[in-house]
N, C-alpha and C positions, 0 to 999 in steps of 0.2 A: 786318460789324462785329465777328463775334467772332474775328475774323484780326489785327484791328488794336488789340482789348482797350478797345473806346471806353467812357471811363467816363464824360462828361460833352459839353458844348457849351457854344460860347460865341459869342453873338450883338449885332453891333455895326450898329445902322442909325446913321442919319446923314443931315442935312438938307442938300443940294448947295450951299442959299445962302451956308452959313458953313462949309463945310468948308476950304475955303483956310486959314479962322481958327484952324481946329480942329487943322489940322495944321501951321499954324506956331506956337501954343501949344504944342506937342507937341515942338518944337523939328523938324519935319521941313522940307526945304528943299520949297517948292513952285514949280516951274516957272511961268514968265512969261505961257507961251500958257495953262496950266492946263485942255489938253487932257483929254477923257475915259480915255484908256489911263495919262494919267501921274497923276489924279489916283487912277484904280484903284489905281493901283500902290502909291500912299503912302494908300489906304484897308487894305491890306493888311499896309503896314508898321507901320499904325498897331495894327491889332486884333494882329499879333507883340509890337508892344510889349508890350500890355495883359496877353495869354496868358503871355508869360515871366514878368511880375511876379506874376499870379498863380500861376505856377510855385513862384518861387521862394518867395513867403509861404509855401505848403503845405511847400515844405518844410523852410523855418525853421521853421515849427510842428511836426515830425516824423513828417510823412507819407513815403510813398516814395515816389519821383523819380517825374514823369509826364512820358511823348514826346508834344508837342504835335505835331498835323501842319499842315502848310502853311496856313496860311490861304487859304478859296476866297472869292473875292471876287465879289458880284452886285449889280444896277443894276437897281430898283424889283421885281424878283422875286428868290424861289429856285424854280428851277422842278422841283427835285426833293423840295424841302422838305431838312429838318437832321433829320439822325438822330440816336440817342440811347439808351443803354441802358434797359431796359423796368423797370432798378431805380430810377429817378430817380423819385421821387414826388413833388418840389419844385423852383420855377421862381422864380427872383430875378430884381428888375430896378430900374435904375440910372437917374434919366432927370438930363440934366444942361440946363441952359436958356441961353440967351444973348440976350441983350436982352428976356427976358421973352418968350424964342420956344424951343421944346422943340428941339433942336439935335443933340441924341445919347442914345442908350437903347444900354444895353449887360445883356444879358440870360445868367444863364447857370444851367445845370443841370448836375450832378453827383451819377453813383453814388455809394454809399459809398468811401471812398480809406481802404485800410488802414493805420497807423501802421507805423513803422520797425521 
């Protein structure tokens, strides 16, 4: 972790039944068969979305630029668990609902991020 300077995580579940919805809300094209590898795929695209805009907020706000990495994508586990710097002493989180049914939680944690 301290090779790659991790200052935070960012944690996105997601309910299978409405994910189609979720990511053509999101303006993502969802494939026909809505196979499990193509819907990974545009699970993945979707939390890159998320992570860039919180990029860029930070650094409209005058933080300094942060390298987000790849998003790793997982189906009902993580089975190594999500790591995280031992400076994070707070944990947010986001739940968004759809038809009055919990649909997406988007969780995330962050070091301190130094100003410009």
């Amino acid at each position: 972790m301290q090779a790659h300077r991790a200052r935070g995580a960012l944690i996105v579940y997601m309910d299978t039944e409405v994910a189609d919805k979720l990511f053509k809300a999101a303006g993502l094209q969802v494939p026909y068969d809505e196979d499990d590898e193509s819907m990974m795929g545009l699970c993945g695209s979707l939390c890159q979305s998320i992570s860039d805009k919180l990029k860029e907020g930070l650094d409209a706000a005058g933080f300094v630029g942060l390298e987000v990495s790849t998003p790793a994508v997982y189906k009902n586990t993580i089975s190594e668990g999500i790591e995280f710097s031992k400076e994070q002493e707070e944990k947010q989180e986001i739940n968004f609902f759809f038809l009055k049914h919990k649909a997406l939680v988007i969780e995330w944690t962050m070091a301190p991020i130094p100003k410009k």
